[in-house]
C-alpha positions as CSV (number, residue, x, y, z in Angstrom):
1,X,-26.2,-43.0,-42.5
2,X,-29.6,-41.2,-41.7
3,X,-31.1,-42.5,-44.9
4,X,-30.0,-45.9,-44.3
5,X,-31.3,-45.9,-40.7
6,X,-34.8,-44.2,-42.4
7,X,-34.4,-47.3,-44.5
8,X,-34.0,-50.0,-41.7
9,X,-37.0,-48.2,-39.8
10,X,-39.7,-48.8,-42.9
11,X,-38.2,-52.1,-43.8
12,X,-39.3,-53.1,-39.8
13,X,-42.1,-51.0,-39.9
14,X,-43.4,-53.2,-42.9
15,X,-42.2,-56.3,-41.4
16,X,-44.7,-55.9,-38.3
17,X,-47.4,-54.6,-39.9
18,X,-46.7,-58.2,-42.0
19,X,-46.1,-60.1,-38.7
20,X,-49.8,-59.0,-37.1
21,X,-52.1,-59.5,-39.8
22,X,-51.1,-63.5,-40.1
23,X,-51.4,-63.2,-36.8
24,X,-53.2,-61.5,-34.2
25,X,-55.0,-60.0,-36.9
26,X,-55.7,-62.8,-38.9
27,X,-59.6,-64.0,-37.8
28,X,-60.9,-60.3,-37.9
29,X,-59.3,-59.6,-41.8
30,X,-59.4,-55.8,-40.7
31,X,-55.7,-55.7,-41.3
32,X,-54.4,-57.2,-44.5
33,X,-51.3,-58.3,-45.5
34,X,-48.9,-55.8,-47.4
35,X,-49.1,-57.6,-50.5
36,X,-52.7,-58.3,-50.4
37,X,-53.1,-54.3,-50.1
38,X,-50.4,-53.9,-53.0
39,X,-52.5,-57.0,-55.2
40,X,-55.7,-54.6,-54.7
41,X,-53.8,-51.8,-56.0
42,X,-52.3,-53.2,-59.0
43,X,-55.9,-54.5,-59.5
44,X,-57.6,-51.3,-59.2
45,X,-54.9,-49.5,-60.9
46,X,-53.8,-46.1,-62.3
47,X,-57.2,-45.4,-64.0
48,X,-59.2,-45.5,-60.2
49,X,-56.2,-44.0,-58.1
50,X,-55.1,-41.1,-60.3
51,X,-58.5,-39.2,-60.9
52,X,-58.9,-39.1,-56.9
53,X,-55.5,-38.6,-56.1
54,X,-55.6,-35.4,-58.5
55,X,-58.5,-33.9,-57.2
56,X,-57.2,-34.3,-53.6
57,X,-53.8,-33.2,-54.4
58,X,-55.2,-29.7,-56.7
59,X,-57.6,-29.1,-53.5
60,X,-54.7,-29.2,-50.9
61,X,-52.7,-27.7,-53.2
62,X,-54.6,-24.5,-53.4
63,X,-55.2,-24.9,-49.6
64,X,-51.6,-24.6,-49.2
65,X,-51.1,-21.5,-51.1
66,X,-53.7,-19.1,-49.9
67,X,-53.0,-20.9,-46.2
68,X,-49.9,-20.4,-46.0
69,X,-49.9,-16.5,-48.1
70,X,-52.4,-15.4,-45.5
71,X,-50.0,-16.6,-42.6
72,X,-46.9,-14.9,-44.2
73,X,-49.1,-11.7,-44.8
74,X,-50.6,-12.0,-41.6
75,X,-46.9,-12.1,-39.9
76,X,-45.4,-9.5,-41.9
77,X,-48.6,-6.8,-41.2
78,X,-48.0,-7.9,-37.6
79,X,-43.8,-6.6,-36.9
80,X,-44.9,-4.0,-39.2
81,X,-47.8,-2.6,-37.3
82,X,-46.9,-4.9,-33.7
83,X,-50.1,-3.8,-32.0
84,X,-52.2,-6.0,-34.0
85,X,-49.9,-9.2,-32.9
86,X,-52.8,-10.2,-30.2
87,X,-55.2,-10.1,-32.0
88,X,-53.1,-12.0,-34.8
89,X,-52.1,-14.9,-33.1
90,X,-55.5,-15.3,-31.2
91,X,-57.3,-15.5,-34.7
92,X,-54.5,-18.5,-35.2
93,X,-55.0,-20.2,-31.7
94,X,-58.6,-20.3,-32.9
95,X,-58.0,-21.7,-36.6
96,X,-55.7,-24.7,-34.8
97,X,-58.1,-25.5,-31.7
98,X,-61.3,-25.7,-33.7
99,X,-61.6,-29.4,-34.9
100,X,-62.1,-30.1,-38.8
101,X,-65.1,-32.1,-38.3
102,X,-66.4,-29.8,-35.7
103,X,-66.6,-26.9,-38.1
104,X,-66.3,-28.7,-41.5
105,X,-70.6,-29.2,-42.1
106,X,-70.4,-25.2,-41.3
107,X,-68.1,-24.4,-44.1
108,X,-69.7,-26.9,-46.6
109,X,-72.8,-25.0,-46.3
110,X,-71.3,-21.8,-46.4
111,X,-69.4,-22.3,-49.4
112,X,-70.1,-25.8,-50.6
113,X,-68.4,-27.9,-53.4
114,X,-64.7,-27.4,-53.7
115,X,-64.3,-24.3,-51.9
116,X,-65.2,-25.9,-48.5
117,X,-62.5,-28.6,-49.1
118,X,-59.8,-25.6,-50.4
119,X,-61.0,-23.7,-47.1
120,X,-60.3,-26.7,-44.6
121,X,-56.8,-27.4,-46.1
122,X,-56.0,-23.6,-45.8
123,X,-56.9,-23.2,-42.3
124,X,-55.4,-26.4,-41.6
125,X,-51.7,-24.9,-42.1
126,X,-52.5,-21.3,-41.2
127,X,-51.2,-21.7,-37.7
128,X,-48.2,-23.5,-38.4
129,X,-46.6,-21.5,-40.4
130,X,-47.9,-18.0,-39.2
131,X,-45.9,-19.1,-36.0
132,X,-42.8,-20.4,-37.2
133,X,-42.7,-17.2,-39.8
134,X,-43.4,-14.6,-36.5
135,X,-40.3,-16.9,-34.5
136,X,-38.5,-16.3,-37.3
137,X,-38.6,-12.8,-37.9
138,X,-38.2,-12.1,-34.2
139,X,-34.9,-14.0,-34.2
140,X,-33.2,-11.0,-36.4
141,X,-29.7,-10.4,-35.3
142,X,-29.9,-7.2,-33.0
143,X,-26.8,-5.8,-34.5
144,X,-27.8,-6.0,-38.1
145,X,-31.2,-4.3,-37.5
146,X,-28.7,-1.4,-35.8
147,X,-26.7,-1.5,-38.6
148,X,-30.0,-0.6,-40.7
149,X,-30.9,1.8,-38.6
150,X,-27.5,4.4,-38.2
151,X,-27.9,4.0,-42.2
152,X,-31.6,5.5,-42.0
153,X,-33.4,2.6,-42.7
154,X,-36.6,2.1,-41.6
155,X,-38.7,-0.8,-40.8
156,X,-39.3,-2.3,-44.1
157,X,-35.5,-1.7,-45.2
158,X,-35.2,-4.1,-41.7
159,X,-37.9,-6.3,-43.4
160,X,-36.1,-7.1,-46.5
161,X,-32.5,-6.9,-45.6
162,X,-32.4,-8.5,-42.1
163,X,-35.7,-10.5,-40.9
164,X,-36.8,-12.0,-43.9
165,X,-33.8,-13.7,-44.6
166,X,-33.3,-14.9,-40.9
167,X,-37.4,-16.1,-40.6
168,X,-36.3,-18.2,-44.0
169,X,-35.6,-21.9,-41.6
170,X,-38.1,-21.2,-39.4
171,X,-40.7,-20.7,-41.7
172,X,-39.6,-23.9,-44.3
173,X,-40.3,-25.6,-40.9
174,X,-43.9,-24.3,-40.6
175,X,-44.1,-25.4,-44.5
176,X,-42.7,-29.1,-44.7
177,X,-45.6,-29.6,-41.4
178,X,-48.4,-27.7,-43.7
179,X,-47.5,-30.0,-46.6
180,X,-48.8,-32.8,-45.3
181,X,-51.9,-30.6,-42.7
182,X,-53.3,-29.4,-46.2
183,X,-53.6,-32.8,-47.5
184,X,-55.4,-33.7,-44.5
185,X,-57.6,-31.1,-44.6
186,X,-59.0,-31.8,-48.1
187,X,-59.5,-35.6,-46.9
188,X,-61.4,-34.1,-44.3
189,X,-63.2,-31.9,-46.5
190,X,-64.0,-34.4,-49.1
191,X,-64.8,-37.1,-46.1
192,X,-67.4,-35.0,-45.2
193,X,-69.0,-35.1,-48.5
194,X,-68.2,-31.8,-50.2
195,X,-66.9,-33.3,-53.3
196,X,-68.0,-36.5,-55.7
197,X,-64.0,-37.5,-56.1
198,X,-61.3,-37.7,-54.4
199,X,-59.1,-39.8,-51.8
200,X,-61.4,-38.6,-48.6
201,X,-64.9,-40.0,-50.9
202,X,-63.1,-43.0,-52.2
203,X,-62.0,-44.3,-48.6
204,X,-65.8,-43.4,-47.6
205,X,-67.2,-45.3,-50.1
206,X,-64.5,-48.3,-49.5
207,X,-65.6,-48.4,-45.7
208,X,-69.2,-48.6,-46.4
209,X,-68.7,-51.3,-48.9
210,X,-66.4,-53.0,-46.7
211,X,-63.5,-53.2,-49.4
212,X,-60.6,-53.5,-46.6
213,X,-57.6,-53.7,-49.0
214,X,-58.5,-50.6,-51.2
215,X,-59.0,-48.6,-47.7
216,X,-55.6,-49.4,-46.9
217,X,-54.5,-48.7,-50.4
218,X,-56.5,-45.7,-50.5
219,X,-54.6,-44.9,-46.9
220,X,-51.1,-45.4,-48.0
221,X,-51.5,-43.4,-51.2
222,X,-52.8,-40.5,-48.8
223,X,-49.2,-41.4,-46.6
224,X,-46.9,-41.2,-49.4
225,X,-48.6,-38.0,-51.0
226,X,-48.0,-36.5,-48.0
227,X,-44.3,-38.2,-47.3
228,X,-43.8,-36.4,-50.7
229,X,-45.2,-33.2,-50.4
230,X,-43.0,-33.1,-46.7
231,X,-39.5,-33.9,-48.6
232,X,-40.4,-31.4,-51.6
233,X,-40.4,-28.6,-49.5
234,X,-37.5,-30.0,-47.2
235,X,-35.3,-30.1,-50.1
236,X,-36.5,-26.6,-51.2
237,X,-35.5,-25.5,-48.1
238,X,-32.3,-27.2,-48.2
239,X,-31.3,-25.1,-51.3
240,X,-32.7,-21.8,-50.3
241,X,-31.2,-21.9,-46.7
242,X,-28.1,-23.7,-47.2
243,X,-26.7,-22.0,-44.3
244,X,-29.8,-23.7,-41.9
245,X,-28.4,-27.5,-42.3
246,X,-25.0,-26.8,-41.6
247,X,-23.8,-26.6,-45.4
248,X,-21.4,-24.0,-46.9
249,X,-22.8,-21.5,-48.7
């Protein structure tokens, strides 16, 4: 039924974005038509949308990974040792108020190349799921960590038989919103002009040359890489923490 309503909801969702571009949006040509974008597409093909979908997706990729291993680090060190947990979470506060494009010409200089668009994808899902992986680890039953504890276990005997299991659903949740954060962050990186491929450079170039229906095209990819790399990790969650949806172990 929920699939079938998250049918119904992209078949409408199509259907207006249809509906305005033949009509209020049909002087300005700013919004083409669905199939005009999908004509551009199959025009431009898999030899223009694969090399800069690859780079975007390695760089995000790799943003992901050591953004999201510093977070779980970061929120292990921090109910191991708990007086570092201010300092911790303000470092993360920081990460997620600072804007991209605010600190992004910074970090190109800095590091430049590739590494500036691997350093904004990382930082982009640091907070997310350093937060949801702290939440979880907090939300240890009290009796199990007891039961540890008469046995003589100590704090990382809690750590591996108690809290990291019950910080498993809360962190997947942090992960499925960093999938689609680290894309972002590499558009943002490449947008800025740290790379010469890539989804963020192509829809740069396509705006500057006014090529309308390869922006969108360019856009939608960038949507449905990012749909993707959500449901990936939800259905990775889904078989690790069976317990989390409801589902029999």
């Amino acid at each position: 039924m929920r699939r079938l309503q998250g049918l119904v909801g992209v078949v409408a969702l199509i259907a207006l974005w249809w509906l305005l571009a033949v009509t209020v949006f049909a002087g300005g040509g700013a919004v083409p038509t669905p199939w005009a974008v999908l004509s551009g597409m199959a025009h431009d093909g898999w030899a223009f949308y694969w090399p800069n979908a690859s780079a975007t997706l390695g760089a995000a990729l790799q943003g992901f990974l050591w953004g999201n291993g510093l977070a779980l680090a970061v929120a292990v060190v921090v109910l191991l040792v708990p007086r570092l947990e201010a300092v911790a979470t303000q470092l993360a506060v920081i990460s997620y108020c600072i804007p991209l494009l605010a600190i992004g010409p910074i970090i190109l200089v800095v590091f430049g190349g590739q590494a500036a668009v691997v350093f904004l994808a990382a930082i982009s899902v640091f907070f997310t799921t350093l937060i949801g992986a702290l939440l979880g680890l907090r939300s240890a039953d009290r009796a199990s960590l007891d039961v540890i504890t008469v046995y003589g276990g100590g704090k990382l005997a809690k750590l591996r038989h108690v809290q990291v299991i019950s910080a498993l659903p809360s962190t997947f949740a942090g992960l499925k919103i960093s999938a689609p954060s680290a894309l972002l962050g590499a558009i943002i990186g490449e947008y800025l002009g740290s790379n010469d491929q890539g989804l963020g450079v192509s829809l740069m170039i396509s705006q500057q040359q006014f090529q309308v229906s390869r922006t969108w095209g360019l856009a939608l990819v960038a949507g449905l890489i990012a749909g993707l790399g959500y449901a990936v990790v939800a259905v990775l969650a889904r078989v690790v923490t069976p317990w989390s949806s409801g589902r029999s172990l």
